[in-house]
C-alpha positions as CSV (number, residue, x, y, z in Angstrom):
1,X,-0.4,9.0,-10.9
2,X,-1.3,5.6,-9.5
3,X,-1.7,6.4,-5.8
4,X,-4.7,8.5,-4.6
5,X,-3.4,8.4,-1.2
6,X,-1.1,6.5,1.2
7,X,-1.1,5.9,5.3
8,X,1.6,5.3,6.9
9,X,2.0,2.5,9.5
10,X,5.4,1.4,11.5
11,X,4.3,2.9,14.8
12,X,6.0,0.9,17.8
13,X,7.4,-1.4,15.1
14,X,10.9,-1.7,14.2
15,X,10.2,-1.1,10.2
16,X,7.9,1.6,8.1
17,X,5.4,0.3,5.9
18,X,2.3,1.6,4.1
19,X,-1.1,1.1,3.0
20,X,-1.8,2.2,-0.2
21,X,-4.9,3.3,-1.4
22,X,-4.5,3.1,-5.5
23,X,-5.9,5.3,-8.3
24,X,-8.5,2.8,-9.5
25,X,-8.1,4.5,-13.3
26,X,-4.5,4.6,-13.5
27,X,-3.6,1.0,-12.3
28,X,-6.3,-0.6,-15.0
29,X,-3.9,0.7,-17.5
30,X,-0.8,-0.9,-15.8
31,X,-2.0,-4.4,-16.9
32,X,-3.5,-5.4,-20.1
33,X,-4.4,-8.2,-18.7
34,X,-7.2,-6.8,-16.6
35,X,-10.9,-7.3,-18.1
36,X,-12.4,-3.6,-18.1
37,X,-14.7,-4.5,-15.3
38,X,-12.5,-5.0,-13.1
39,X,-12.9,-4.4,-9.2
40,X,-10.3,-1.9,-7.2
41,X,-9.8,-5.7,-5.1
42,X,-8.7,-7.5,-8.6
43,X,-6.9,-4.6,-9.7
44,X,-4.4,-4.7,-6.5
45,X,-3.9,-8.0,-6.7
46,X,-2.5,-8.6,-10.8
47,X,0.8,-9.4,-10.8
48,X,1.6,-6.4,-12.9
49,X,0.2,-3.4,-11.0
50,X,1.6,-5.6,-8.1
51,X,5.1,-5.6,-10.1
52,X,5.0,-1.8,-10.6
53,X,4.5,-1.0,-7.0
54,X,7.3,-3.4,-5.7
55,X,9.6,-1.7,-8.0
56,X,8.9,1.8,-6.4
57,X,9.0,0.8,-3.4
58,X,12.7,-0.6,-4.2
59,X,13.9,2.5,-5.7
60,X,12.3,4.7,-2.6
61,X,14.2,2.3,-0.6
62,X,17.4,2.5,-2.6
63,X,17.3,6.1,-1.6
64,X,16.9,6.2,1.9
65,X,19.4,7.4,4.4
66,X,18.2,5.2,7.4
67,X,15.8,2.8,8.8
68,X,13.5,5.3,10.0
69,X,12.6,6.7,6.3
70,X,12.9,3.4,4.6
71,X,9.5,1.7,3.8
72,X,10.1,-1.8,4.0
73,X,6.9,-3.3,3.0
74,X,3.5,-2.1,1.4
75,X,0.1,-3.2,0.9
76,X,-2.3,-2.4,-1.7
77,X,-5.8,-1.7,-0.3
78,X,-8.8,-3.4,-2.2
79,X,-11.4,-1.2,-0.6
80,X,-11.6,2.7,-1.1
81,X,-11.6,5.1,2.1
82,X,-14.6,4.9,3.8
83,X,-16.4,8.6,4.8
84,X,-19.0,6.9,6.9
85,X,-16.2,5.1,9.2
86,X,-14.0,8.3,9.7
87,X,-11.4,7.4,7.5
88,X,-12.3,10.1,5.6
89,X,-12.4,14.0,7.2
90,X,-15.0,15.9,6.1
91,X,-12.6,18.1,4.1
92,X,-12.1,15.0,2.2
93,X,-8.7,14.6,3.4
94,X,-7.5,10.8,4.9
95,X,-7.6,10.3,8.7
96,X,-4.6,8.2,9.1
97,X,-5.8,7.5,12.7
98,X,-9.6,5.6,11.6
99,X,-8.1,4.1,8.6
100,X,-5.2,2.4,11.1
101,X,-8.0,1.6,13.6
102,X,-10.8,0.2,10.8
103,X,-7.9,-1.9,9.0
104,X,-5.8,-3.1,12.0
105,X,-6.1,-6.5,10.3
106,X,-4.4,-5.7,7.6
107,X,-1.9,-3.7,9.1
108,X,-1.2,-7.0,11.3
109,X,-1.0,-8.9,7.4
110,X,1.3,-6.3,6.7
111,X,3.5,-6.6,9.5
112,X,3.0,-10.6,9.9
113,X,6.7,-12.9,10.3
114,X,5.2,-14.6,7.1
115,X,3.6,-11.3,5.2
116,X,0.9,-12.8,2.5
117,X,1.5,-12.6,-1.2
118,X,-0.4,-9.3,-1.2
119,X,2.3,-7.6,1.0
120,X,5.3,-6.1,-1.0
121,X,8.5,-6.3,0.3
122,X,11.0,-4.3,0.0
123,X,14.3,-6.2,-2.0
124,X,16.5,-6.6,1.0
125,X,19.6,-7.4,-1.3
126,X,19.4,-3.6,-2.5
127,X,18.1,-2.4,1.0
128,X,21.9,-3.7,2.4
């Protein structure tokens, strides 16, 4: 219930990550630390909705046969899809392809030697 949607990234990279656009509503409940105000950007970035995503993204990579299904590393988007940029089609669908294109910065945080707090990283003690 906490992820309206999710793009996949890894392409001509040697690990799978993704970009997660949250469900605004259901993360503010993950942290009553939040102020009821809060933007979709503070929301992605308390340490406890941040805390419940690294911990699924350790148990999906606890149960994955091989590198090529194992998400290694996720990022939390602060910004909903955008229709007027493409990265949403107009049956309201994500378009993987604009969102990749209009967030290549990120996607270069996300794959960076020295990711930023804001990228999760998959546990590589359980990953082994």
């Amino acid at each position: 219930p906490y992820v309206q949607d999710v793009v996949v990234t890894g392409l001509d990279r040697d690990e799978v990550g993704i970009m997660i656009f949250p469900h605004v509503e259901s993360c503010r409940k993950l942290s009553a630390a939040l102020p009821p105000d809060a933007t979709q950007a503070q929301i992605v970035l308390d340490p406890t909705v941040q805390g419940y995503f690294a911990r699924m993204i350790d148990e999906l990579g606890a149960q994955s046969t091989g590198s090529a299904s194992r998400i290694t590393r996720a990022l939390l988007l602060g910004e909903p899809p955008s229709i007027d940029i493409g990265e949403v089609t107009d049956k309201g669908s994500i378009n993987q392809r604009a969102v990749l294109k209009a967030r290549s910065t990120l996607v270069e945080e996300l794959y960076a030697e020295r990711p930023s707090e804001r990228v999760i990283m998959l546990d590589q003690e359980r990953a082994t």
